[in-house]
N, C-alpha and C positions, 0 to 999 in steps of 0.2 A: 732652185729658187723660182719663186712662182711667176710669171708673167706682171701681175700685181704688183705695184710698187707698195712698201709700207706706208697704211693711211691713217692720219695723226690728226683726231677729228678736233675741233675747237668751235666754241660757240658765237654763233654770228650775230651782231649790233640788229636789233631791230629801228626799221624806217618810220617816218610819218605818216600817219594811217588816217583814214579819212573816219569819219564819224556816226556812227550809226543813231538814230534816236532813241534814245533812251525817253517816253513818257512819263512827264512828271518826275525828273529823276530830282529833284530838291524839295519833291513833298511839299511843294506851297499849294495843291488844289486839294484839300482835304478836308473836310465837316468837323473841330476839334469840339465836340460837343460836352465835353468832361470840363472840369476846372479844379486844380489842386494847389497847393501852397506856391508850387514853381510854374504855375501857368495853365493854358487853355491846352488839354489835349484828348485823344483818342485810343480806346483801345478795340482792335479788331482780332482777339483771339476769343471767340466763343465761348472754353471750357474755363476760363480763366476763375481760379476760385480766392482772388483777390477782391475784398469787399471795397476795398480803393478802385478799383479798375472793371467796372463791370463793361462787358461788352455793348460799345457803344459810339458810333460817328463812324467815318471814313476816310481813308485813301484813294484815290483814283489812281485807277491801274496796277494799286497792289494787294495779295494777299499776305493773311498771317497764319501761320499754325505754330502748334508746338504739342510736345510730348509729354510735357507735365500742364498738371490742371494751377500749378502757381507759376505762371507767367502772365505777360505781358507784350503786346507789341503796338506800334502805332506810330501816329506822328504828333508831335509836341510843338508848341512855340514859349520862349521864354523870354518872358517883357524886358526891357532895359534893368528894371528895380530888381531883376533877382538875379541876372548874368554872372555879375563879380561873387556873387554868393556857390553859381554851380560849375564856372566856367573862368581858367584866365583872361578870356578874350572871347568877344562873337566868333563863332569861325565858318557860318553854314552863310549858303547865301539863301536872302529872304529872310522871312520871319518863320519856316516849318523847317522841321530836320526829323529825322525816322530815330523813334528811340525802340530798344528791345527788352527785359528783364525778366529775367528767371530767378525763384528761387530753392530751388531744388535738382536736385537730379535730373538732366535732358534737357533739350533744345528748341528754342523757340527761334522763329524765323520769318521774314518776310520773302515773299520773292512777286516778280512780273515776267510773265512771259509776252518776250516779243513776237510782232508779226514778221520777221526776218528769219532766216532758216541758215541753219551752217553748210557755208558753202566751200567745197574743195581745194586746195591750193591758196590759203589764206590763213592769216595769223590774227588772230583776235588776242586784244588787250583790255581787259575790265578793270576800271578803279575807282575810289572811290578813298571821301576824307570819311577819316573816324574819331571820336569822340569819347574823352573817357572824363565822366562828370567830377568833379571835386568830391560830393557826399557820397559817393557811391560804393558799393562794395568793392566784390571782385570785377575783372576787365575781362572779357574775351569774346571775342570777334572769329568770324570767318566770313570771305568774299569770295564767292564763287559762281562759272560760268557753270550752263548745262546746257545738253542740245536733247529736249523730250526728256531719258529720263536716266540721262548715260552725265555723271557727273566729268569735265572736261579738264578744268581747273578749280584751283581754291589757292587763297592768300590769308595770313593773318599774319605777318611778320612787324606788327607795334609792339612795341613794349612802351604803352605809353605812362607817364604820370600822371598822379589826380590832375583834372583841370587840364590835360591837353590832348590834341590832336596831330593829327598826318594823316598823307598820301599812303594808300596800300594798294597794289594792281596784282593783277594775273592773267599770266598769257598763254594762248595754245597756239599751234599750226597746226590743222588738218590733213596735210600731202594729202596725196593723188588722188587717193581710193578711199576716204574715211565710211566707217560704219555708220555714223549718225548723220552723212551727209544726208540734208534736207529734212532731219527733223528740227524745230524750232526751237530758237535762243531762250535760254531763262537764267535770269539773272535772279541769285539766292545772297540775300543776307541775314548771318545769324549769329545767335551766341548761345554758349553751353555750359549749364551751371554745374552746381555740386549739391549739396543735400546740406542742409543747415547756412546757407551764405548767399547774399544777395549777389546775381552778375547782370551789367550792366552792357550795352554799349548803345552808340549813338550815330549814324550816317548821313550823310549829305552828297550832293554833286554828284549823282552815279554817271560813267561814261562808259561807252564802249565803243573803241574801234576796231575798223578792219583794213588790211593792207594786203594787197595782192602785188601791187608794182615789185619787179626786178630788181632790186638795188645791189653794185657795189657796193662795197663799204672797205677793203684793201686787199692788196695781191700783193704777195712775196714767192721765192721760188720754196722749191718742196721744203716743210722745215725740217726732214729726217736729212739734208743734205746741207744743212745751213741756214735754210731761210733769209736770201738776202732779200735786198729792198728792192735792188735792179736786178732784170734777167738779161737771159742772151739766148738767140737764136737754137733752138733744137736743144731747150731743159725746160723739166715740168716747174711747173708754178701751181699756187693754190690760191683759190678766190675764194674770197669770204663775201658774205651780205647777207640779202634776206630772199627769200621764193627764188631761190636760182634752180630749184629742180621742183619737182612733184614726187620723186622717192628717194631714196639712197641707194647706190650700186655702181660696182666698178666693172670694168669691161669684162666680156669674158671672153673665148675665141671667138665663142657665136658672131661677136660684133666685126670681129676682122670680116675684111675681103681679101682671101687671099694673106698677102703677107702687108695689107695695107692697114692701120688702126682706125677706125670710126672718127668721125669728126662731128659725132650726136650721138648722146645716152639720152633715149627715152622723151626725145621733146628738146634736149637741152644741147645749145650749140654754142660755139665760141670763138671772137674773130679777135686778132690781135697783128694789129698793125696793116688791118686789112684784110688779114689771110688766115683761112680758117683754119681752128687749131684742131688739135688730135685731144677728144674726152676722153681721160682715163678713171676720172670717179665723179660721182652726180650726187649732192644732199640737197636740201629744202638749205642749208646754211653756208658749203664749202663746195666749189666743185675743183677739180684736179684737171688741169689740157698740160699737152704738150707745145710750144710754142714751135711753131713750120720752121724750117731752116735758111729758108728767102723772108724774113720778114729782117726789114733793115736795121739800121742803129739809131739811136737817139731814141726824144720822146715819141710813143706811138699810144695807139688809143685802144684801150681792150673794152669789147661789149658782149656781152652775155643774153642771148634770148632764148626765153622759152614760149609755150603754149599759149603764156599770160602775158605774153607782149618781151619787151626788150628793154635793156638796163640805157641810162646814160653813162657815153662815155668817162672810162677810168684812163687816167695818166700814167704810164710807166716808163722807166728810163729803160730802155735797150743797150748793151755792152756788147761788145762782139764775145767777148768769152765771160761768162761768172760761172766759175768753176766750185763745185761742194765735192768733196767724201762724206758717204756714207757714215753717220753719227749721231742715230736718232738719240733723242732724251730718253731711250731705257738702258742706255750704254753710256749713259752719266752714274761714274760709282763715287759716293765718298765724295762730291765735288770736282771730279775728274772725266772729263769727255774723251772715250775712248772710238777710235775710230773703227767700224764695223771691220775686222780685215779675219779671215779662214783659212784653216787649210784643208787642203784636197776632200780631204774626209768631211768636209764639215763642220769642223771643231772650230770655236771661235779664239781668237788671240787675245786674250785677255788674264789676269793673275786666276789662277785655280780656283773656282768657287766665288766668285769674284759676284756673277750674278747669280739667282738661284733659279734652279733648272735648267741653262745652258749651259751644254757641255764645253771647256774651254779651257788652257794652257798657256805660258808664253811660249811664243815662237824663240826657235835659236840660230845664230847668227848659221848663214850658209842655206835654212830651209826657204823654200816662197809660200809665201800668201798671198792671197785676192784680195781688193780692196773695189769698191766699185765708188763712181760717179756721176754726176751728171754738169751742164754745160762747157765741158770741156771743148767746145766747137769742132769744126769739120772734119774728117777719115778721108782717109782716101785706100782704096779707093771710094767715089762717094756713094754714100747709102742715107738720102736725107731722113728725116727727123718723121718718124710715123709710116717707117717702113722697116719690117723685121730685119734685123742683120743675121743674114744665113751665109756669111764669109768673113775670115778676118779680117780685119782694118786696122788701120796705124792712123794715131793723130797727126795732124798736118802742123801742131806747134809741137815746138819740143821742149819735152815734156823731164823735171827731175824729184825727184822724190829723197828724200832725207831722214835717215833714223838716226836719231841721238846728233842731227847735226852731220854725220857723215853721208855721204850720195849709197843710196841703196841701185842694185843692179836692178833694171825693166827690162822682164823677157815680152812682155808685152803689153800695150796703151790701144786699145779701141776699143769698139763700139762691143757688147757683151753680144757675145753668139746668142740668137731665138729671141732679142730684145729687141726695143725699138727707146733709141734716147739714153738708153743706160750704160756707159762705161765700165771694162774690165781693166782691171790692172792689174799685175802677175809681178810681183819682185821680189827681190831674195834679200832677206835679211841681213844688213853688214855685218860687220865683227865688230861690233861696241858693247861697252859694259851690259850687263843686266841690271833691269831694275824695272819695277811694275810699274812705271809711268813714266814712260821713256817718250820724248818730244817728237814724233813723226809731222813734217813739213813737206810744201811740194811747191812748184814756181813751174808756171805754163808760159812759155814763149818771155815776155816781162812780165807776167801776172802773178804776184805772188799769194798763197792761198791764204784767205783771211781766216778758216780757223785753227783753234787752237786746241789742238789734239794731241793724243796719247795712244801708246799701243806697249804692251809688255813682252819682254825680252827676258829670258834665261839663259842660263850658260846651256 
């Protein structure tokens, strides 16, 4: 089994993000030099071989292109008298909004490049309100980021109705090392026709942020073990946010000293209830520590810094024990959570065929299996938390385990040999019925274990 614990990746809530300028992003500085039934507008696509729409007026600070010579792009304003005619409701702010129209095959587009440059360790959000007219054909949009000439992101997720709008965004993180870091932001808006059908759409309010701060956003311990809400002294935990690392990667030996584990992946440290913890995996979203074995009870304050400064403190309750087995969610079968438990060989204890590709059997009453843990609290003899166990150990509570209700025999409860933090446990199968979801329970010292698990039994 690898040093590595299993890493169960999940996506992390993006923070409030400061604002980059967007110039002219509502299209109210523009020459609408044209004038049509629906109002004063402009078109800035050159080739445009629309006798309605000859190339004519301005945008400030935007261009247009497009790949067929029957499009359209500019900014428009439309007087109060024709609103209810092309719109349910005003929705842009001001009196300009950026319209687009093709109609043929390929894509017409506006875009601005900013004087801002993509910078590393930072997550950009692009959004923007979109508009789909009452008289109008077909709808389709896309919003997208670009840094030079490396497209980053794109959004088009409206399905709008004639006559109305919404909020569309798109967002990247750059981590550590980006390829286009410091070529320049460009912000593309556009739409994509068909061949015989008019496509439309219409933009307003462009915005773009960026966010480099540290954020929490929650901690629970590892979820392959349960994922509680509370930890306890010497068990991994998982932190979610935003920019808590600059890469992804979990320890390797390299990082040890000795038989001691890192207390920093690549920039990324972690202090929890004061005392720094032991990093076993580092994302830009999740990072994985070990929590020290002196860090007290109650509520204590977990902070995370890296490169790009440091988190505000998170709340968590400290228990002296919260106890998990081993139970990630790919050993959920059928609505049934089976407890990771093997034997000697390898083979996992589960009904035949049960998952697919692992090899696996019920165990039968008499054989042992391994089943592993984590905060089960203190060994003795003691071998704190981010220090390899190279001797056995026995837990200091006493410890019972239960299949089918009856007390299973423990040849052995500690710390797992060459590990640091992870629990072995070795017991031998009772004599109860068979049956492929058989109720394995366990109770630490008074702590009885909150989940709710299964393990298969044969004759």
């Amino acid at each position: 089994m690898p040093r590595k614990l299993i890493v169960l990746l999940f996506l992390g809530r993006l923070l409030a993000a400061q604002s980059i300028t967007v110039p002219n992003a509502s299209f109210e500085t523009a020459n609408l030099t044209l004038s049509g039934p629906n109002g004063p507008y402009c078109n800035l696509i050159p080739n445009s071989a629309f006798a309605a729409y000859p190339l004519s007026g301005s945008v400030a600070n935007w261009t247009a292109t497009s790949t067929s010579t029957e499009a359209g792009a500019g900014a428009d304003a439309f007087p109060s008298s024709v609103i209810s005619a092309n719109w349910n409701s005003k929705w842009w702010n001001g009196d300009n909004l950026a319209w687009m129209q093709i109609n043929a095959a390929g894509t017409v587009s506006m875009s601005q490049t900013l004087s801002v440059v993509l910078q590393n360790n930072t997550t950009y959000t692009l959004s923007a309100i979109v508009g789909r007219r009452i008289n109008a054909g077909l709808f389709n949009y896309a919003l997208q980021l670009w840094a030079g000439s490396a497209m980053l992101a794109s959004a088009s997720n409206l399905s709008l109705a004639a006559g109305a709008f919404g909020t569309d965004s798109a967002s990247y993180s750059t981590g550590a090392n980006n390829p286009q870091a410091g070529q320049p932001l460009v912000i593309v808006l556009s739409s994509t026709g068909v061949n015989g059908s008019e496509t439309e759409a219409h933009f307003d309010e462009i915005a773009l942020s960026a966010s480099t701060a540290v954020a929490i956003n929650g901690v629970i311990s590892a979820s392959a073990f349960g994922g509680f809400s509370s930890i306890a002294p010497g068990t991994f935990i998982e932190i979610y946010g935003a920019n808590l690392a600059g890469e992804a990667r979990g320890w390797e030996t390299s990082d040890f000293n000795g038989v001691s584990a890192p207390i920093s992946l690549s920039g990324t440290s972690v202090s929890v209830g004061g005392q720094a913890a032991f990093v076993s995996y580092i994302s830009p979203g999740q990072v994985n520590v070990l929590v020290p074995s002196n860090v007290s009870t109650g509520t204590q304050q977990i902070t995370l810094t890296t490169a790009i400064g440091k988190s505000a403190p998170y709340n968590i309750t400290v228990n002296a024990l919260e106890p998990g087995l081993l139970a990630p969610a790919s050993f959920m079968v059928d609505g049934t959570q089976y407890v990771t438990a093997m034997f000697a060989d390898g083979t996992f204890v589960l009904p035949t065929g049960a998952i697919s590709g692992i090899n696996s059997r019920p165990a039968k009453p008499g054989e042992i299996v391994v089943l592993y843990g984590i905060g089960f609290g203190p060994v003795m003899p003691n071998i704190p938390a981010g220090e390899l166990a190279e001797q056995a150990t026995a837990l200091a509570s006493s410890l019972q385990m239960f299949i089918g209700g009856t007390a299973a025999s423990v040849a052995y409860a500690g710390l797992a040999p060459t590990f640091t933090g992870l629990y072995q446990f070795n017991i031998t199968v009772p004599n109860v019925p068979s049956g492929n979801a058989v109720p394995l329970t366990f109770t630490l010292g008074e702590v009885t274990g909150p989940q709710t698990l299964k393990i298969a039994v044969g004759n």
